[in-house]
Each structure stands twice: as C-alpha cells, then as structure tokens.
C-alpha positions, 0 to 999 in steps of 0.5 A: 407347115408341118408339125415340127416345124410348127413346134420349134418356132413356137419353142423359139418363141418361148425363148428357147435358144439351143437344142443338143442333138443325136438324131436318126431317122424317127428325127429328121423331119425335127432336124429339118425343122431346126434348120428353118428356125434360126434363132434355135442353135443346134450343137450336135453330140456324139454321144446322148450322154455329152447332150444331157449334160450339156444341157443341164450345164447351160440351164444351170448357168442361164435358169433356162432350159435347152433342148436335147433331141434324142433317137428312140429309147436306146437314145434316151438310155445312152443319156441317163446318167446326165439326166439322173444328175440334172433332175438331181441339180433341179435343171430345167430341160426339154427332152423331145425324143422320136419315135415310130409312128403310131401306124408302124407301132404295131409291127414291133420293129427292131428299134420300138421300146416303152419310151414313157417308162423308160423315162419317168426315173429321170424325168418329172413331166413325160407325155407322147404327142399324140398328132400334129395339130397339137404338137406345138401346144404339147411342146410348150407345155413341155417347156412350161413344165420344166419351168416348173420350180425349182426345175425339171427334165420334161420329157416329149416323146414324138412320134414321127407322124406328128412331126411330118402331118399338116400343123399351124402356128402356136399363136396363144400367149406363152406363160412361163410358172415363178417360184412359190412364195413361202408363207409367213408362218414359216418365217415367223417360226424360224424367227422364233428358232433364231430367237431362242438362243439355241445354236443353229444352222441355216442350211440353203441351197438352190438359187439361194446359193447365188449372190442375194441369197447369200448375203441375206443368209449372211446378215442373218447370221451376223445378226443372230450366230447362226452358221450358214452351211450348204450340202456337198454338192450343189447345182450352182455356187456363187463363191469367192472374194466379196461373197460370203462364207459358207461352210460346205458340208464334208462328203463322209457322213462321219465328218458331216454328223460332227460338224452339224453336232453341236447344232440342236436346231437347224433351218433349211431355205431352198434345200432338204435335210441333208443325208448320208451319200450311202449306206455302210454296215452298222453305221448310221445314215442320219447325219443331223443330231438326234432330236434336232429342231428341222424347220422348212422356212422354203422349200426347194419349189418355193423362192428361198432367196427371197424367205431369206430376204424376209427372214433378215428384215424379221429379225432386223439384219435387213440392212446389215452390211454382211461379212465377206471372204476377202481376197486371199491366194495362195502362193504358186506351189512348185516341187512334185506334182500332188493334188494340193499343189494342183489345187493351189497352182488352179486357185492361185491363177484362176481368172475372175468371173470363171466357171468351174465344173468339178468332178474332179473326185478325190483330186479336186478338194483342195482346189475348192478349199484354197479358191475360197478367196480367189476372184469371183467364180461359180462353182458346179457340182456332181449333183446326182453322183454318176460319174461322166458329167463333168466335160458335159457339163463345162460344154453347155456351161460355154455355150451359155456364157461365151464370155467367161472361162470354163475351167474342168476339174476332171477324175480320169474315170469319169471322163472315159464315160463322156470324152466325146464332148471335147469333140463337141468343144472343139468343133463350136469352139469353146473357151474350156481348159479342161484338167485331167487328174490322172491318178490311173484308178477310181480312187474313191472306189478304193477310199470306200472298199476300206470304208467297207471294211475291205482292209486286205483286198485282193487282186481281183477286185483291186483290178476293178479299181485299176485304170493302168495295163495299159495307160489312158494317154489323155493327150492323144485321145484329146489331140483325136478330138481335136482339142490342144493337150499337154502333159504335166508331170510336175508343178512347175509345168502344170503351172506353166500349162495351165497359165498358157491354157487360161491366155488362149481362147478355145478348148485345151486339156492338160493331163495332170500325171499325179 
C-alpha cells in the first residue's frame, strides 16, 4: 500500500465519511486512494470555495468533519473565504492539500507557494507531511485536532511523494478529544450573579444553541428573570414550536447596546462577549454596558450545555418544566412581492424538521422573525461574514442529512461568489430550494455608505453597489447548472413556487425579483 491509501483507510477508520474534492495532479495518487476506499463519499467541486463551505455545512450539522482535498496553494486561496467563516462557526474540518514533492521543491516550479503560511489565517492546526510512513499517523492527527473543542479547520498539507512512497496500515487505537468540563467556581459564581438580584443576561452560543442547552438556560431563567440572548449570527440554532425563546442580538451596534442596556451583569455559556461587527467614526465599538459584571461560566472549548445543566440544578430549576414558543404562523401574504411577504409566505409553509442556511442579508430578516413558531427547524448562519457561503453551506448540510429539506435564503450578491455549487446539487441530487433575493445590488453596502455618513453619494460609487446593466438571470444561470428554476414576481407566484419546490425532491431555485 501506499501512502494515501494508507491515509484514507485510516481516516475511514476514524469515521470520516466524505471528502469535497478539486484536485490536480499533485493529487491524484490521493483520488485514487479514494476510489479503494468505499465507505469515504467523494463530492466533487467546481470551485475550491463551494468545497470549503460545504464541509463546514456538514460538519455543522453532523459535529463531525468531512474532508476537503485541494491543489496546491492557489487551490487553498479560491477556498478562503469559506474556511474564514468555518473557523469562525467552530467547524470541524480536515483540509488535506497537495503539494510538490519535496525533491522537486527546490526548482521553484510554476505552481509551488508557502502552503503553511498560507494556511495558518484560517486554520488552527497546519502541518506538511514529511514521508509516507508516517502519513497515516499525521492524517488522524489532523483529524484529532479538528476534533479539538469546539472545533477547527486542521490543515494537512501532502507533498506527493508521501502519497505515492511505500506505507502501512494505521493500526493504533484512535481517540478523538471531548469538550472541556468547566469548574465549579465558575458555576458557583454565576449562581452568586443570578442571586444578587441585579438584571442579567445569560449570552450561549455554540452547541448550547441546540435543544439541551436551550431548555436549560430557559429554566434558568424562569427561575431566576434573566434573558437568554444569542449573538447575531451563530453556527447552528435549534429554533421553532417547543423550544425556547431566545432573543438574538440586532446586527447594528446601536440597536445591540439598547438592547444589553438595562443589563448591568451578564454570563456568557459557550460564546464571547459580544461586539460590534465594525468599526464607524466616532462611534463606539463596545456594545455591553460600561461597567458591566461579564462572567465566563464556559468557555467556547468547554461544554456549555452541560455548565448550564449544572447551573439550574445550583439554583434549583433543574426540574423546572421551561417555557416554550407555541406554534404561531402567519397567514399567506399575498399583493406585491417585498421582502416581508417572502419572509411570512417561507414561515407560513416552511416544513417540519427543515434546515435553513440564511445569507440572505438585508432580504432574510423577516423570514427569521415570523418562523419563530413555525415547526421544528435549524437555522445557519453567516458566521464570519464573507459573503458566498450560503448555497455552499445548503450542500454539505443535505449531504449530512439526506432526509430533511434544506431551504437557502440567498442575497444575489453573494452567490455570484460560489453559484458552481447548484452544479454539485444537481449532480448528487440534493433536496435543496434555494431562494434568491434579488433586489440587483449589495444592499447592505448601501445601508452602511449611509451609516458612514455618505448621504449624497455619487454615481461611481453607487455603481459599485449596483448589480444591474445588464441583469443577473437566475434562472438561467440555474437552469446551466442543471438545477429547475422559476421567477417570482409577485406573492402569490412565490407562493405557488416555493409550495411545488418544498413537494419535489431534488434541488429547485426560484428567483424573488424583489
């Protein structure tokens, strides 16, 4: 055996199940690996960037990493934006990237770069594989690292004479890492902040946003009138009928300080303090109350569904039976096609157990807000904030779970930046509708040129904000694709589309002319 095929049987091994590919020829020997290894799924990219986000969609869904398999640095650059966004979501992810072999390095060929460097931005393990014998070892410990709590991208980069040269098996027991326990201090002093009778709130984030962490934080603030809050944008978010309430905080920092305003404590489980998304002239970047009480009762390593668990028996709301969101939707909307009627046509029909990846922008607010008491669904975020992750991020998300709907909220700014991945649904035929808002500009670009004090723009810049002159036509760069697609110019035929999509398996797009 050689070198990479003793690498994907040992990640095989280790319960990796899918691997996102755009190799060349520094990679081959790895693509032919992949082929004698049946129980690893190879999905094939167009673009670097549709792989990255992909595998952060599945490992958001699954808490286990895929593999991306990239060609050299260039390769890895085309995927940075996703990966930026993944480590920013806490994605587990093994990023395995060719590269020359070490005789040849010294010739500087065209297409030889600082791979390790390139990589460190977005990566919080990076290590070059230094022969074939050893490979199968530095590929699970790859994958132990982005194990690591809460998660990482963990950067392999191969030189192709390690995956050509003569290797055995891995045959050593694998150990994967578990989240930290947090200490008693910490619980014993957010019991003492809970107990002071000062206004709190308890910020969570990370795998406390899913259903256990949720009720707990919701018992303990039936218990004791705090206000559980998230951050803006989170990874993954349990939501919907039987779960609790949990107040997002507003994008704009103005709108985040009053809301944290009247809270002169606040306890953070499984996230950091939260702050403003940028920076504006003489405005501050601090969004919490001056002087305010900020305890860690869990760090975002640690697990913060179980502090939390701990936290309500403390304060005896362990056996609390917690307030929940009861089913509410709201009537179809009909009329002209705006974004609030888009938004309550998507929460009065989305279906149960659905998964929602929303980078949508300034289009997909009110969809969030009037699905609050639709059925059972999980909501993905734009965790880092470049743009493009959304239709990357539906991908992985059906291929880790096959037998749920994806919905994509989808700004059509952002996904000019990765469209290539309607290609990759089309061709493993995934169950995606994806919604373009399609309002021909970058809208927030616009919302934040005022916010800067712009107030009398000029055509120039206007025009770098402007996606007209001509048209994006969605449905015939989706139809391209492969992929069924639709125009919507008005609520009732947005509601008609989006009903048949949501009825028919497989990928659909339906443009939203808004």
């Amino acid at each position: 055996m050689n070198g990479a095929e003793c690498l994907m049987r040992a990640l095989a091994d280790a319960g990796m199940t899918l691997c996102f590919t755009n190799p060349g020829t520094t990679e081959i020997h790895l693509v032919a690996a992949l082929e004698q290894e049946p129980r690893i799924r190879t999905v094939l990219a167009l673009f670097e960037g549709v792989g990255s986000g992909a595998a952060d969609g599945f490992a958001r869904m699954t808490g286990r990493p895929a593999a991306t398999l990239l060609h050299l640095g260039p390769g890895l650059s085309n995927a940075m934006a996703n990966f930026h966004n993944a480590r920013r979501a806490q994605s587990p992810i093994v990023n395995l990237v060719g590269d020359h072999p070490w005789p040849h390095r010294k010739n500087d060929p065209p297409l030889a770069s600082d791979i390790a460097t390139m990589a460190k931005p977005v990566s919080g393990w990076v290590r070059e594989a230094t022969d074939a014998r050893r490979l199968p070892s530095q590929g699970i410990a790859a994958l132990q690292a982005a194990m690591s709590p809460p998660g990482q991208v963990a950067t392999l980069v191969i030189p192709a004479d390690c995956a050509w040269g003569e290797s055995s098996p891995y045959e050593e027991r694998i150990v994967l890492p578990e989240a930290a326990k947090v200490s008693e201090h910490a619980v014993d002093k957010a019991l003492q902040l809970l107990l002071n009778g000062k206004p709190t709130a308890l910020i969570i984030g990370g795998k406390a946003l899913l259903e256990p962490g949720l009720k707990a934080a919701a018992r303990i603030a039936q218990k004791t009138g705090a206000v559980v809050m998230s951050q803006t944008f989170d990874a993954r978010f349990e939501r919907g009928a039987g779960l609790p309430v949990v107040k997002r905080l507003p994008y704009f920092p103005e709108r985040a300080r009053k809301r944290l305003s009247g809270y002169p404590q606040v306890i953070l489980a499984g996230t950091k303090a939260p702050t403003a998304f940028f920076g504006y002239p003489d405005q501050s970047t601090r969004v919490l109350p001056d002087e305010c009480d900020v305890h860690k009762l869990a760090e975002p390593f640690q697990d913060a569904t179980a502090a939390l668990e701990a936290l309500a028996r403390s304060i005896g709301a362990g056996r609390i039976e917690p307030a929940l969101q009861q089913v509410e939707r709201p009537d179809l909307p009909s009329g002209p096609l705006t974004i609030e009627s888009a938004g309550a046509a998507i929460a009065a029909l989305l279906p149960e157990n659905a998964i929602v990846s929303d980078e949508a922008g300034t289009s997909g607010g009110h969809a969030y807000l009037f699905s609050a008491g639709a059925p059972r669904h999980d909501w993905l975020c734009l965790t880092g904030g470049s743009i493009g992750q959304g239709v990357p991020l539906a991908t992985g998300a059906a291929l880790a779970c096959p037998d749920r709907k994806v919905i994509c909220l989808q700004g059509d700014g952002g996904a000019m930046y990765t469209l290539q991945a309607l290609w990759t649904q089309a061709r493993e035929g995934l169950d995606i509708t994806t919604v373009i808002f399609s309002n021909r500009k970058y809208q927030i670009l616009q919302a934040e040129l005022s916010r800067l004090g712009f107030k009398a723009p000029g055509k120039a810049t206007l025009s770098t904000m402007d996606l007209s002159r001509p048209d994006l036509d969605w449905v015939k760069l989706a139809q391209g694709m492969g992929v069924s697609a639709t125009r919507a110019e008005d609520t009732d035929s947005f509601i008609k589309m989006f009903a048949r999509a949501l009825q028919s398996p497989g990928p659909h797009l339906i443009e939203a002319r808004l």
